[in-house]
DSSP file (Angstrom, degrees, kcal/mol; ACC not computed):
  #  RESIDUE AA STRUCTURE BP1 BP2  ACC     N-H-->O    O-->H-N    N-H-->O    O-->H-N    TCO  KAPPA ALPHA  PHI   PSI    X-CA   Y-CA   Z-CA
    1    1 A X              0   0    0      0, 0.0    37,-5.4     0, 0.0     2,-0.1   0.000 360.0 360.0 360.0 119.6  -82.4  -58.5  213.7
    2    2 A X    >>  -     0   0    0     35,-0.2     4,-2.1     1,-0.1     3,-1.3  -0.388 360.0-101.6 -83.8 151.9  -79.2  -59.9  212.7
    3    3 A X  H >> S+     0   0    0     33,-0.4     4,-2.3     1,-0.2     3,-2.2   0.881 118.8  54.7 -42.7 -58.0  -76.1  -57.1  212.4
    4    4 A X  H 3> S+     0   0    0      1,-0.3     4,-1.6     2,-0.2    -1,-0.2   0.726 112.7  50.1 -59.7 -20.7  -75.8  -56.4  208.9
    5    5 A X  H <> S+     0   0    0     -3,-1.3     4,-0.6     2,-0.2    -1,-0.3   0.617 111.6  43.4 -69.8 -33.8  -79.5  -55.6  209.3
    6    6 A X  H <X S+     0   0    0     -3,-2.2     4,-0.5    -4,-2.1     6,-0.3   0.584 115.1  51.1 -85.3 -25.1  -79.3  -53.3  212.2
    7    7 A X  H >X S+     0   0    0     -4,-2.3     4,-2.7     2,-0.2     3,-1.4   0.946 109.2  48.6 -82.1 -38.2  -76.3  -51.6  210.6
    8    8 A X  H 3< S+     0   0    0     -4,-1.6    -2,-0.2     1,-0.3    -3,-0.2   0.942 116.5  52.5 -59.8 -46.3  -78.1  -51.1  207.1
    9    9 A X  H 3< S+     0   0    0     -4,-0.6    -1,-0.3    -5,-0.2    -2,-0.2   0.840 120.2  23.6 -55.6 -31.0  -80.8  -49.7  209.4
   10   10 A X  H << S-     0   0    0     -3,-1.4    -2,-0.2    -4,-0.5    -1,-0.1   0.469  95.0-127.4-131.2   4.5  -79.2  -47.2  211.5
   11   11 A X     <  +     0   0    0     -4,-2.7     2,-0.2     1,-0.4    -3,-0.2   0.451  68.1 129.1  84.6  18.0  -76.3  -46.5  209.2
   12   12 A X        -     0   0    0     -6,-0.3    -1,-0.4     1,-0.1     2,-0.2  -0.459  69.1 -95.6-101.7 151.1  -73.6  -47.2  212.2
   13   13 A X    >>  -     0   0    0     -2,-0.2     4,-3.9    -3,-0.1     3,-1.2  -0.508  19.3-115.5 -84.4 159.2  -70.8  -49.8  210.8
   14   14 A X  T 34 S+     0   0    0      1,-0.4     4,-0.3     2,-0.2    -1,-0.1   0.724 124.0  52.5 -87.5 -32.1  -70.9  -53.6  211.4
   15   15 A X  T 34 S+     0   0    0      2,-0.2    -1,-0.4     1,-0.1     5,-0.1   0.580 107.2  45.9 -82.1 -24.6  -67.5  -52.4  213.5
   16   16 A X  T X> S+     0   0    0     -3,-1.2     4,-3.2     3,-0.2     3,-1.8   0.820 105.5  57.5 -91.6 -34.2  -69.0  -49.7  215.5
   17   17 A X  H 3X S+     0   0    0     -4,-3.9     4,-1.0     1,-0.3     5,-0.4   0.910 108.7  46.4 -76.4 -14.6  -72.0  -51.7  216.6
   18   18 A X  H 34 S+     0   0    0     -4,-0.3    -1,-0.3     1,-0.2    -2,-0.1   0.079 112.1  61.8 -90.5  42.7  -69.2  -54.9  218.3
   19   19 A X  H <> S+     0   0    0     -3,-1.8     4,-2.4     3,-0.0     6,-0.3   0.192 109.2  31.7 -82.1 -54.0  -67.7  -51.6  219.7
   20   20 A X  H  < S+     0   0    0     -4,-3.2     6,-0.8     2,-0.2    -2,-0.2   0.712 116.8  55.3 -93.3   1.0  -70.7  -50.6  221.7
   21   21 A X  T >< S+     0   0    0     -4,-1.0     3,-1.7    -5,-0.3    -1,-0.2   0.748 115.7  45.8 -78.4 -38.8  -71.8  -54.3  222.4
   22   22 A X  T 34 S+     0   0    0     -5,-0.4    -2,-0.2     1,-0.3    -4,-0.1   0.941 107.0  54.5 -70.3 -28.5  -68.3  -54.3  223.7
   23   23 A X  T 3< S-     0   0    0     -4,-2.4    -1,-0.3     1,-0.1    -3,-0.2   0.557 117.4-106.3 -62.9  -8.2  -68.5  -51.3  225.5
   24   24 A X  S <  S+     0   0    0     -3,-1.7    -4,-0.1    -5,-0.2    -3,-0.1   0.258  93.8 105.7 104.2 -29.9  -71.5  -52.3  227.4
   25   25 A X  S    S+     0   0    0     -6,-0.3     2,-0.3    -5,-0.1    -4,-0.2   0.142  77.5  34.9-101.1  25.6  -74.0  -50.0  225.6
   26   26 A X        -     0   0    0     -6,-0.8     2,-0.5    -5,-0.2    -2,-0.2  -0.875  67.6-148.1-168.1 152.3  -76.0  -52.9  223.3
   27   27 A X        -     0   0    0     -2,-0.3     2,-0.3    -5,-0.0    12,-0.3  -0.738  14.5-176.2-104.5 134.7  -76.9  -56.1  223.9
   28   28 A X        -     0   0    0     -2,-0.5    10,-0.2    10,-0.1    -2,-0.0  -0.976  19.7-129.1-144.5 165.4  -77.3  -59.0  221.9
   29   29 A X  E     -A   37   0A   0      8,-2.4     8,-0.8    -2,-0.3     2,-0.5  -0.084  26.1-129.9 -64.1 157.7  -78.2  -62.9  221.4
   30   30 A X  E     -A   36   0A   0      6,-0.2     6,-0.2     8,-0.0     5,-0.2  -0.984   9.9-138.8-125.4 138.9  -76.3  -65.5  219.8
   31   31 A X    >   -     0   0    0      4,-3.3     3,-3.4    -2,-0.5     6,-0.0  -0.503  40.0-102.3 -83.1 150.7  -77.6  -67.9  217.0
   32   32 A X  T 3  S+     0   0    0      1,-0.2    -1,-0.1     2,-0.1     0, 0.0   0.861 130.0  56.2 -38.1 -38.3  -76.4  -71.7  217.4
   33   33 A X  T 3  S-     0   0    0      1,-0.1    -1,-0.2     2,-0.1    -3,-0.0   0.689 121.3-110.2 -70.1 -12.8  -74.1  -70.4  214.6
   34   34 A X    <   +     0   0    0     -3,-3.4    -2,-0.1     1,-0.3     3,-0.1   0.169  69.6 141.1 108.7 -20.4  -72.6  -67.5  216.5
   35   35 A X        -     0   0    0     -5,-0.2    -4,-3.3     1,-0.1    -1,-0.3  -0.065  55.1-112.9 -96.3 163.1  -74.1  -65.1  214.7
   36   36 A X  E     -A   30   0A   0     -6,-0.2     2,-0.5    -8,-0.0   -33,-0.4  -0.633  23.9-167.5 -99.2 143.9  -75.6  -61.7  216.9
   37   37 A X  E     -A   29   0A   0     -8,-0.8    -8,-2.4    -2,-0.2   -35,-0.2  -0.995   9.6-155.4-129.4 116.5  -79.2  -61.4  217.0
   38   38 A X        -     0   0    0    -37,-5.4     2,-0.2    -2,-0.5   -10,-0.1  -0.347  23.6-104.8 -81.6-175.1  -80.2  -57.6  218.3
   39   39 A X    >   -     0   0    0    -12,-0.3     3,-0.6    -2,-0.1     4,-0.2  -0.481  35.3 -94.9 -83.4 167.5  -83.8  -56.9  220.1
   40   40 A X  T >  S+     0   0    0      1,-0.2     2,-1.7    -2,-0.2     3,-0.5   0.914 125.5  54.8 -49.8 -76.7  -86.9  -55.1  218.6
   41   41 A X  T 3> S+     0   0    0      1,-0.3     4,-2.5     2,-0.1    -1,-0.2   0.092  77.1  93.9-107.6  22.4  -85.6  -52.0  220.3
   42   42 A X  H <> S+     0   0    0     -2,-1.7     4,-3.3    -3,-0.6    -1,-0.3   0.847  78.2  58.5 -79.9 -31.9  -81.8  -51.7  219.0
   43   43 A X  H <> S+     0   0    0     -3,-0.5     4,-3.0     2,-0.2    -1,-0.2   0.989 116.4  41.1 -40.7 -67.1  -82.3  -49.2  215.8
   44   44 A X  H  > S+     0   0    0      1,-0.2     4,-1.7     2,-0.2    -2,-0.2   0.794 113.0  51.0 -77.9 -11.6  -83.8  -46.7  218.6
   45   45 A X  H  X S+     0   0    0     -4,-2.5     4,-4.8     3,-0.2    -1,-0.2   0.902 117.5  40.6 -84.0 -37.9  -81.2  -47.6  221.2
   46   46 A X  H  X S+     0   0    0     -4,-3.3     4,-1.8     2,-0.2    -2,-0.2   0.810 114.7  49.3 -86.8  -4.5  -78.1  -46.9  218.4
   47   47 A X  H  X S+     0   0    0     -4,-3.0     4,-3.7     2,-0.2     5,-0.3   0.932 109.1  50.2 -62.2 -50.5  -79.6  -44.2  217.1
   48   48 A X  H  X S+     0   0    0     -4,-1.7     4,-1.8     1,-0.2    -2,-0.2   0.937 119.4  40.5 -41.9 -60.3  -80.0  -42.9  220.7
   49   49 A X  H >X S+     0   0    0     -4,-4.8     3,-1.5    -5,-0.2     4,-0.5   0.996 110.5  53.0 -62.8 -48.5  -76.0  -43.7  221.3
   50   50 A X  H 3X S+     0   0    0     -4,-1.8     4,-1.5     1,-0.3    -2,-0.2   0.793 111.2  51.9 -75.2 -25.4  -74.7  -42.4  217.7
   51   51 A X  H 3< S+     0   0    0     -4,-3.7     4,-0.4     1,-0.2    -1,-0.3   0.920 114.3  43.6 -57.0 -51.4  -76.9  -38.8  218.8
   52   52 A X  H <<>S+     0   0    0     -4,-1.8     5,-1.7    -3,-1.5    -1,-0.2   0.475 113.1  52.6 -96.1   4.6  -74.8  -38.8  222.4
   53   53 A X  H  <5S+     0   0    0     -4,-0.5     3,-0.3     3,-0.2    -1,-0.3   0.818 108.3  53.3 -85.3 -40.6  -71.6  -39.6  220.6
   54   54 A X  T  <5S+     0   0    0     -4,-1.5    -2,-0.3     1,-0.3    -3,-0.1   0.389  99.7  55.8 -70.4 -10.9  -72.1  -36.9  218.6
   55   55 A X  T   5S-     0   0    0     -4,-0.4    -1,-0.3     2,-0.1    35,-0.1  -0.232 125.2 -89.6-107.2  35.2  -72.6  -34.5  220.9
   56   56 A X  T   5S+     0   0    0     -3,-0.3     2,-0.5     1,-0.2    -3,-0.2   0.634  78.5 136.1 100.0  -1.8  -69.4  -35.0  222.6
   57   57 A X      < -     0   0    0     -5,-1.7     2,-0.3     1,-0.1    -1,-0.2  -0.642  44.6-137.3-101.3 143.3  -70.2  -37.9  225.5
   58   58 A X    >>  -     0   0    0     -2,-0.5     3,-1.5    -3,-0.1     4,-1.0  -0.554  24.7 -93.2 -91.0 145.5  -67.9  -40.4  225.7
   59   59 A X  H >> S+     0   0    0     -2,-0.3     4,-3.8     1,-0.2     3,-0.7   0.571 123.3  44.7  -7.7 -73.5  -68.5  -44.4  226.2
   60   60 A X  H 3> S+     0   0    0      1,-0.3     4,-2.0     2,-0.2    -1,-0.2   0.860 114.8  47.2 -28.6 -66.9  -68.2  -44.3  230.1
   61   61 A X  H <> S+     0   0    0     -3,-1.5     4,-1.0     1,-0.2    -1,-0.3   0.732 114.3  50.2 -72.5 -17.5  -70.4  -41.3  230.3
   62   62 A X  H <X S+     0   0    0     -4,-1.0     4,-2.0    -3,-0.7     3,-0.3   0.890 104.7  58.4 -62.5 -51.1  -73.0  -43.0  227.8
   63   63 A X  H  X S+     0   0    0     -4,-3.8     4,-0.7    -5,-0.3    -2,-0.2   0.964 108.8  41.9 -54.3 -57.6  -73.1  -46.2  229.7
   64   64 A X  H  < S+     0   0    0     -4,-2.0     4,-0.3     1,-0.2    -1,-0.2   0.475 109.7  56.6 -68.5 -12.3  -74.2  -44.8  232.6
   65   65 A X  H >X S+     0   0    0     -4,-1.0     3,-0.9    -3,-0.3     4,-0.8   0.948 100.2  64.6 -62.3 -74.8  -76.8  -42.4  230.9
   66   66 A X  H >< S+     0   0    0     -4,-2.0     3,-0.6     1,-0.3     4,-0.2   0.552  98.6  45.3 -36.5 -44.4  -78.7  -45.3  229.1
   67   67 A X  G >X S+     0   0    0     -4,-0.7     3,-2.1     1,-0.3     4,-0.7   0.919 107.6  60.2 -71.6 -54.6  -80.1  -47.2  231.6
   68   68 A X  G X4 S+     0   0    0     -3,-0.9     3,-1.0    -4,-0.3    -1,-0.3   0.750  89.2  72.3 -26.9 -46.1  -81.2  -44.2  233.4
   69   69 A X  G << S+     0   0    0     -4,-0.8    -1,-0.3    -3,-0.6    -2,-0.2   0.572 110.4  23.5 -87.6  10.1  -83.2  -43.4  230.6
   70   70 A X  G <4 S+     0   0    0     -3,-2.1     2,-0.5    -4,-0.2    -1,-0.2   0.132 123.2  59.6 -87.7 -11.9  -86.1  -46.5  231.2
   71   71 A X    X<  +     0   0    0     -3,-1.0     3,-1.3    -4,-0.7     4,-0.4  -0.902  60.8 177.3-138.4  98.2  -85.3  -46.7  234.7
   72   72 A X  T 3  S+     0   0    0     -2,-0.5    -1,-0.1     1,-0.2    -4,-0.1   0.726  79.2  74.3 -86.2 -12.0  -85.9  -43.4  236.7
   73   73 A X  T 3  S+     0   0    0      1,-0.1    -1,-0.2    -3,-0.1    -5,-0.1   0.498  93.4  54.0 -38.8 -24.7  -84.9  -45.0  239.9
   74   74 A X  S <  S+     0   0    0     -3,-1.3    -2,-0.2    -6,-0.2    -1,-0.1   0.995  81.3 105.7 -87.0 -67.3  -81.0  -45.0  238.6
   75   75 A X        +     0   0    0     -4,-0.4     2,-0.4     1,-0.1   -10,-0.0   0.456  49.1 154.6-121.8 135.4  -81.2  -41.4  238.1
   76   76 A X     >  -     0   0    0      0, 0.0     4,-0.9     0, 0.0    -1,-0.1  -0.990  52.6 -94.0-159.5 154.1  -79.3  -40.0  240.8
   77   77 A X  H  > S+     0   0    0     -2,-0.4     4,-1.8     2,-0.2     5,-0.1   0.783 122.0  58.5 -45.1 -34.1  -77.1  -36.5  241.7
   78   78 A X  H  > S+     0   0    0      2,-0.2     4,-1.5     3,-0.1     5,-0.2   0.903 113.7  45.2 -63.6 -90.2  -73.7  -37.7  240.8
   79   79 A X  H >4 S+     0   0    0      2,-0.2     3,-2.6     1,-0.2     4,-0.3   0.584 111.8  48.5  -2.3 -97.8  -75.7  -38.3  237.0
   80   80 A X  H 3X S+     0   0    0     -4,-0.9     4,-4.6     1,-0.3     3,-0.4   0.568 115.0  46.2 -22.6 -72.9  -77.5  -34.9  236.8
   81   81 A X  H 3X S+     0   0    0     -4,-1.8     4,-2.9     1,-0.2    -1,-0.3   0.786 110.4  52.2 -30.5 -60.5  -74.3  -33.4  237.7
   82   82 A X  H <X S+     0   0    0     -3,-2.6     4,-1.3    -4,-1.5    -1,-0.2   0.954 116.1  43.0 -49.2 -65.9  -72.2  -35.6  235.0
   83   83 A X  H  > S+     0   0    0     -3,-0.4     4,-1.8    -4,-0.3     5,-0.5   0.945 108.2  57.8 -60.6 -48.9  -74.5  -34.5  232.5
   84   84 A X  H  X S+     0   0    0     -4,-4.6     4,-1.4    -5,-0.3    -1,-0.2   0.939 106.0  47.4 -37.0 -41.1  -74.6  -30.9  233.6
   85   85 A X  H  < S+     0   0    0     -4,-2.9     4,-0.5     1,-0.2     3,-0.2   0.991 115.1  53.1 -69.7 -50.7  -70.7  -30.4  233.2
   86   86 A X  H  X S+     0   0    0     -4,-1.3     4,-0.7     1,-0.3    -1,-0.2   0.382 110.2  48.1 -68.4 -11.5  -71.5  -32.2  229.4
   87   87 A X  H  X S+     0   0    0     -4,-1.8     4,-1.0     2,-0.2    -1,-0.3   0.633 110.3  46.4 -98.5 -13.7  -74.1  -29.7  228.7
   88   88 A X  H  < S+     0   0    0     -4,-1.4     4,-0.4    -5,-0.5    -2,-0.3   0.441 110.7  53.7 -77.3  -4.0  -72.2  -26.8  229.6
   89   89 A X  H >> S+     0   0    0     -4,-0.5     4,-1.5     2,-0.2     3,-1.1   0.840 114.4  48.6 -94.3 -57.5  -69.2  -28.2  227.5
   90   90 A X  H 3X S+     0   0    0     -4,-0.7     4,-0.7     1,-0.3    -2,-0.2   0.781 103.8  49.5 -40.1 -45.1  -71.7  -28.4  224.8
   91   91 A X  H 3X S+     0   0    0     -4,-1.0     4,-0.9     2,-0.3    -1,-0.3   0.759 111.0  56.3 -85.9 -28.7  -73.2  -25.2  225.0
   92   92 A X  H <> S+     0   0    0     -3,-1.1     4,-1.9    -4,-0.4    -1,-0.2   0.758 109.0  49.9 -60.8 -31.9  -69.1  -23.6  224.9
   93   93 A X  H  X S+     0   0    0     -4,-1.5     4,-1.4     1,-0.2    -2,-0.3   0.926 111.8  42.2 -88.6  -9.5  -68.7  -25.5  221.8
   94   94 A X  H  X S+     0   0    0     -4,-0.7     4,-2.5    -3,-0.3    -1,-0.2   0.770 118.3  48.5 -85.5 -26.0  -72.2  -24.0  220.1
   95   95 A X  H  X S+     0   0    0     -4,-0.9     4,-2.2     1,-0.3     5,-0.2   0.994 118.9  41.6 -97.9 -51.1  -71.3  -20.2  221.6
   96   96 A X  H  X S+     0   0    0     -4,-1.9     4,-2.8     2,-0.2    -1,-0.3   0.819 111.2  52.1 -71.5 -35.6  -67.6  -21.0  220.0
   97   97 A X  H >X S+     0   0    0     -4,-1.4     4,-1.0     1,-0.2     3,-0.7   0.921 114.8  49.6 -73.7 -71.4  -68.9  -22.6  216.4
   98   98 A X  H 3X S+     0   0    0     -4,-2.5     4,-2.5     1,-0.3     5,-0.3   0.740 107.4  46.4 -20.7 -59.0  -71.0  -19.2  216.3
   99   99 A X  H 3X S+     0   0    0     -4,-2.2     4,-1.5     1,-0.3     5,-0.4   0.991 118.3  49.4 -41.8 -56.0  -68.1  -16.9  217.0
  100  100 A X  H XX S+     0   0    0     -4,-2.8     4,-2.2    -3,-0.7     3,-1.8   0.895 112.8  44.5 -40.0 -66.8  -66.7  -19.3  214.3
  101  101 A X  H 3X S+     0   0    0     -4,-1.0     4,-1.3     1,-0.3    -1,-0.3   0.633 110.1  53.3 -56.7 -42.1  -69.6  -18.8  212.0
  102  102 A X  H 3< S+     0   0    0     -4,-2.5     4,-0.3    -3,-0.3    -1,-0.3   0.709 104.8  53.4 -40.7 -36.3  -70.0  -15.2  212.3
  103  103 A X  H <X S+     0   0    0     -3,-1.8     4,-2.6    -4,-1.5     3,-0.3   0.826 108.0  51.9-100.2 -44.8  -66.5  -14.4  211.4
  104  104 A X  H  X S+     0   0    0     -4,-2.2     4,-2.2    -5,-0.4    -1,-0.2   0.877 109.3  52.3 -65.6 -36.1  -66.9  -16.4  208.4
  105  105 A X  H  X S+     0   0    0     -4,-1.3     4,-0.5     2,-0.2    -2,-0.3   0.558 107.4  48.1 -17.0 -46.3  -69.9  -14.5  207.5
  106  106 A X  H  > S+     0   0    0     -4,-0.3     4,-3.4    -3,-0.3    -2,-0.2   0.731 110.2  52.0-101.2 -39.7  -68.5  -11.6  207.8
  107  107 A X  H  X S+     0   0    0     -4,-2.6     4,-1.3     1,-0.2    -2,-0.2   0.881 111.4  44.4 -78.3 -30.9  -65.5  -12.5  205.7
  108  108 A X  H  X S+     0   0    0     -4,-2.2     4,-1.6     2,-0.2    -1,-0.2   0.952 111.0  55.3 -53.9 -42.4  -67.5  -14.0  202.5
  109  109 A X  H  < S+     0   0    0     -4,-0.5     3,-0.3     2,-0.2    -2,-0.2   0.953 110.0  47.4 -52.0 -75.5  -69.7  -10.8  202.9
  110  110 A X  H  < S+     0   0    0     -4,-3.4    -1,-0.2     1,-0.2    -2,-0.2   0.716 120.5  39.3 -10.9 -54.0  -65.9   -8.8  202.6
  111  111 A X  H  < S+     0   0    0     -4,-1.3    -2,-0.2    -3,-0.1    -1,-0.2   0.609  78.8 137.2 -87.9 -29.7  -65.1  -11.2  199.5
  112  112 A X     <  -     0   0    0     -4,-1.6     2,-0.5    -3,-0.3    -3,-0.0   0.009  52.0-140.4 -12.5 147.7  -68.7  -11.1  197.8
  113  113 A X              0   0    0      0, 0.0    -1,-0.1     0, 0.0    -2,-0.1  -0.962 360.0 360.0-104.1 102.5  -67.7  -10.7  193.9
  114  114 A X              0   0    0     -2,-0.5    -2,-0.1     0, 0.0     0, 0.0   0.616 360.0 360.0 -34.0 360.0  -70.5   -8.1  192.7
């Protein structure tokens, strides 16, 4: 699967995906022309990054998640722990968008026009 084909698949830009080959978190081939050839398994591995981007983990902490997640042999305390602190920063921002979400709630409710 050539890029423009993997981005049109997974809806990530032609520019994000040579930002996570360059970061270390996708892999690809090169054609005698240059051109990037992904594996079968590259749709579910950038969806799989654009999900952990989106909840807040950054490159570093990404790199070192993926592998882990074929290989349970990586998986190690330091990890568990790195993801623990990143699901408890998650779970602060859900309890804070609520607060958020209430408040707005309450204030349309306030504003309602009969």
């Amino acid at each position: 699967m050539r890029i423009g084909e993997l981005s049109a698949a997974t809806g990530a830009s032609t520019r994000s995906l040579r930002y996570y080959e360059e970061q270390g978190l996708l892999t690809s081939a090169r054609t005698t022309g240059g051109q990037r050839v992904y594996p079968a398994d590259a749709v579910e591995r950038v969806s799989l990054i654009q999900s952990l981007l989106s909840a807040g983990l950054n490159s570093a902490t990404i790199h070192d998640v993926l592998p882990c997640i074929s290989d349970e042999s990586l998986r190690t305390p330091w990890l568990a722990g790195r993801l623990r602190t990143e699901l408890s920063r998650v779970e602060t921002q859900i309890d804070n968008l609520s607060r958020t979400r209430e408040i707005l709630a309450g204030l349309v409710e306030q504003y309602r026009v009969a």
